[in-house]
N, C-alpha and C positions, 0 to 999 in steps of 0.2 A: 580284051586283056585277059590272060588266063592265068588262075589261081595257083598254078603251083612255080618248082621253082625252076623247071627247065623252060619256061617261056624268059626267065633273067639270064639263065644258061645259055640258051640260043644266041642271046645280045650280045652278050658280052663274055667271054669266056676266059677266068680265073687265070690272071698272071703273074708273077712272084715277082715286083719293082723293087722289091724291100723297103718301098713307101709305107705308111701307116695307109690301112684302109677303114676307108668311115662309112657308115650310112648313115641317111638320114630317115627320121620318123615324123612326117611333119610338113606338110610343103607350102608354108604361106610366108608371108616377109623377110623373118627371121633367118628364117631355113635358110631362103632363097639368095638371101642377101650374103650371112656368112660360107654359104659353100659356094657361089660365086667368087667371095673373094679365096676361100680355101684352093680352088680349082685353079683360080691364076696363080698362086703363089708357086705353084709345084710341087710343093710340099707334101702332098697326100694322092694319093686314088681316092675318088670320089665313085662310090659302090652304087648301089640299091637306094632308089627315094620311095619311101613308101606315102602314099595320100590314099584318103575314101574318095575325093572326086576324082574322076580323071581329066575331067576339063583342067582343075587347076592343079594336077600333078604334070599331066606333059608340059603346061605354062613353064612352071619350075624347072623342069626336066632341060627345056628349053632355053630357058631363062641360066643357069647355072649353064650350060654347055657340055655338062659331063651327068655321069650315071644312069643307070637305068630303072624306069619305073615299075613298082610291084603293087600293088594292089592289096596285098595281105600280110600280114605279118610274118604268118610262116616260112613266105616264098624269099626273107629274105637270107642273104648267103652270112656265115659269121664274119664280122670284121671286128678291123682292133679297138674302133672307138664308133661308140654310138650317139648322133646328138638326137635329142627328144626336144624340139619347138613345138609341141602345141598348146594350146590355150593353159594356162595355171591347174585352172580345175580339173584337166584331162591329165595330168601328168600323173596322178598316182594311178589310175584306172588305166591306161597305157603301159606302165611298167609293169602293170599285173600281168596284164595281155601278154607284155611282150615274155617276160617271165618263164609263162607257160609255153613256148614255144619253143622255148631254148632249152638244152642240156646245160646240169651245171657242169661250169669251169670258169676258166679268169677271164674278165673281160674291165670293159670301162665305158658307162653311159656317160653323158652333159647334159642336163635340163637349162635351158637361158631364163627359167623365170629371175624375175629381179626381186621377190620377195620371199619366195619359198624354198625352203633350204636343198641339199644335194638327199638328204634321208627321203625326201617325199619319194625317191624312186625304191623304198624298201627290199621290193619283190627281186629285186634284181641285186641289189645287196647279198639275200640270203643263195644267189645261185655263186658267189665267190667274187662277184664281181665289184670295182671298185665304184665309186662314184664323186661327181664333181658338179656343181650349177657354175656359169658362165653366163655374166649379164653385160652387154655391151650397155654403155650409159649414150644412150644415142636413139634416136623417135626413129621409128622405122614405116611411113605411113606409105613410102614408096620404095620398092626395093631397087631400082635404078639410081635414084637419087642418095641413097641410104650408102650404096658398093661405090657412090661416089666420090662420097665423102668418109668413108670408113676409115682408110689411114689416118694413124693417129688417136683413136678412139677408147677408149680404159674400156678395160673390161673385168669385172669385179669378179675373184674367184672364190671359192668356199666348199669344203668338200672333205674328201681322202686325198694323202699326199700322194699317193703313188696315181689315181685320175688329175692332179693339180698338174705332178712331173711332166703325164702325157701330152694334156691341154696346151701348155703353156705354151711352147715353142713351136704349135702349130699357129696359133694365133698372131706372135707376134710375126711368125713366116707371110701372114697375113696383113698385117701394116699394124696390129692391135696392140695398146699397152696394157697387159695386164698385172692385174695387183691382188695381192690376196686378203679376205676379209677376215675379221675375229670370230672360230668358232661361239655359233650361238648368237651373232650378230647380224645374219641376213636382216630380219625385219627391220631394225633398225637402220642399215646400211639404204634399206630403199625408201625409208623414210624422209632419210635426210636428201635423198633424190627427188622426193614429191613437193619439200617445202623448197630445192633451190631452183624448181622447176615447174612445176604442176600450180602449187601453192601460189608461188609468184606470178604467173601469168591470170591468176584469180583476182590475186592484188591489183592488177593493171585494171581487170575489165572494174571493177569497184570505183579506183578513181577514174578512168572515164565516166562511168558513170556519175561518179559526182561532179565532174565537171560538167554535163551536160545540166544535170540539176542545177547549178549556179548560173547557168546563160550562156556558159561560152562556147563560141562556134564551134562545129565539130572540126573543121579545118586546122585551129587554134589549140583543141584540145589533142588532137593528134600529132600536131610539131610538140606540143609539152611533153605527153609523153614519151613521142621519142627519143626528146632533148634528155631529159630526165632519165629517163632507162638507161640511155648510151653512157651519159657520166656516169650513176650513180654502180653499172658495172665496170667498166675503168677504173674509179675508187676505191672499189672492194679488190678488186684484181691487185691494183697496187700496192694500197695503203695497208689491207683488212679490213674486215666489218670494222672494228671498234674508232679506228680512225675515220674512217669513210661516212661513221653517224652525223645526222644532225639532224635538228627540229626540236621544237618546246620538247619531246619527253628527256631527250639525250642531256639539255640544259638542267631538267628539272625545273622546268617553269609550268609546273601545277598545274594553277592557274588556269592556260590557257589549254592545258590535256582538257580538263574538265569538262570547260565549255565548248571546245571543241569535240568531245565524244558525246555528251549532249545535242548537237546541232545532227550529227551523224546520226545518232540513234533516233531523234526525231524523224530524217530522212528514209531509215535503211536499220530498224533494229539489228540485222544482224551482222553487220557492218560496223554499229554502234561496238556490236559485243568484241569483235577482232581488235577495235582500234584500243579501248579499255582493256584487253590483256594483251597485247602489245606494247604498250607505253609502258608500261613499269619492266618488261624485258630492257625496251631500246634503254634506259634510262640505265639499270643496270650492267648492260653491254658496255657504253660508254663508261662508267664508272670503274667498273670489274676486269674491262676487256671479255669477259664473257656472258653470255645468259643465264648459266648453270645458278642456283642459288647458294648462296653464302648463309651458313650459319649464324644465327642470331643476327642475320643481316635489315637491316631498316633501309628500303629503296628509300626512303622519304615521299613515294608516292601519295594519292589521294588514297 
C-alpha cells in the first residue's frame, strides 16, 4: 500500500454527486458498522478509510462496500465530514495528527465516544473547523449484527450547531434517531447509559449469584431471572420506575432492609454495601417518584 495520495487517486478518482463526502479515521466496529449503513442509505460518498493495519482496513474497506483505503493520514483527500472511531484515549492524539496535516479552513469532524465531549478534538477546532461527538446507544461487539439491527437506534449529539446541522440528517438517512444532549452534560449522559445497562447486567450476575448461595438449581435460578428481568422491564417500560417499585425498601419495611443487607454483607461485603445504599434510593423513589434528594427530607430509613 503506498504512502501518498495518488495511490487514493488512482482508485478512485474525485467526482462532484453534490453528496456530502466523508472519511473515515478508524476502522474497527463503529466505523464499520455506521458507514455501512451511511453507504446503503445513498446519502453520502463514502471517501478514504484510513487504518494502521491493513489486515483490518481492507476487512472494513470490504465490509462497508465503498471507499478507499489509505494508510496515512496525509494521503487522505479533504471531504466535508470527518468521523474519528478510535479508541477514547486516541481521539485527542488523532486530532492532533490529523491537525497537522491539513491546511486551515472550514470543515467538520464526529468523534462516537459516548463519554468524552466533541472539544476533545481541539486541534482541529483551532484550523476553523466545527465539531460534533455522535454516540449510537447500541453494543457494537459484531458489526454485522450491530448494521443489523441499527434501524431505529438514538444517537446522542453534543457539539457545535453548525457540525450537529450536518450530522443530523445523515444519520437519520441512515435509519438513526438522533437527539441532542445538554452542553456540558456528555459525562453524565453516559453515565446514566452505564447504570441502565452496564450496571444492571452487574445487578443480575449478583443475584444469580445469590441464588446459587441459597441452593437453588441453576436451571431454577435462571427461569427466575428471566421471569424477573422480562417483567420488571415491561413495568418500567409502562408504568415508570416509581410505579414499577416494590420490595421491603419501597414499603419502608426497615426491618427486614436491615436484616436482609446483614445476610448479604455476610455473604458478599460488597454486594452488602450496593444493597444498603440502594434501599433508602428505592424507598425514596417510591415515596418522591424520584431518587434525587429532597431537602430536609427524612427517608425514614435505618
Amino acid at each position: 500500500m503506498a504512502d501518498d495520495g495518488a495511490y487514493v487517486q488512482s482508485l478512485m478518482p474525485q467526482q462532484d454527486t453534490g453528496k456530502p463526502k466523508l472519511n473515515l479515521v478508524g476502522a474497527g466496529s463503529v466505523g464499520m458498522t455506521l458507514f455501512r449503513r451511511f453507504a446503503g442509505s445513498g446519502a453520502v460518498d463514502i471517501q478514504d478509510i484510513y487504518g494502521r493495519d491493513e489486515t483490518r482496513l481492507a476487512k472494513a474497506v470490504s465490509f462497508i462496500g465503498a471507499g478507499c483505503p489509505v494508510n496515512t493520514l496525509a494521503a487522505m483527500r479533504p471531504a466535508d465530514i470527518w468521523f474519528i472511531t478510535v479508541p477514547d484515549s486516541l481521539i485527542a492524539d488523532v486530532s492532533r495528527d490529523l491537525a497537522a496535516s491539513r491546511p486551515a479552513g472550514p470543515g467538520t469532524a464526529i468523534h462516537c465516544s459516548g463519554f468524552l465531549p466533541a472539544r476533545e478534538m481541539a486541534p482541529l477546532s483551532e484550523l476553523g473547523w466545527s465539531l460534533a461527538s455522535v454516540h449510537p446507544v447500541m453494543t457494537f461487539a459484531d458489526p454485522q449484527t450491530s448494521v443489523d439491527a441499527f434501524a431505529g437506534t438514538y444517537c446522542g449529539m453534543e457539539g457545535d450547531d453548525d457540525a450537529i446541522g450536518c450530522v443530523a440528517p445523515i444519520l437519520e438517512r441512515a435509519g438513526a434517531r438522533p437527539f441532542t444532549i445538554r452542553p456540558g452534560g456528555k459525562a453524565l449522559y453516559h453515565a446514566a447509559a452505564v447504570f441502565s445497562n452496564n450496571l444492571a447486567v452487574v445487578l443480575q450476575a449478583i443475584a444469580r449469584e445469590a441464588w446459587a448461595e441459597a441452593g437453588v438449581p441453576d436451571e431454577i435460578s435462571l427461569a427466575l431471572n428471566a421471569s424477573l428481568l422480562a417483567s420488571t422491564a415491561s413495568n418500567v417500560t409502562k408504568l415508570g420506575p416509581a410505579a414499577a417499585l416494590t420490595g421491603p425498601a419501597a414499603r419502608g419495611d426497615w426491618s427486614v432492609v436491615e436484616r436482609q443487607a446483614d445476610a448479604v454483607a455476610a455473604w458478599h461485603p460488597q454486594a452488602g454495601e450496593v444493597y444498603r445504599s440502594l434501599s433508602p434510593l428505592a424507598h425514596r423513589l417510591k415515596r418522591t417518584g424520584s431518587t434525587l434528594p429532597v431537602l430536609d427530607e427524612d427517608d425514614g430509613g435505618p
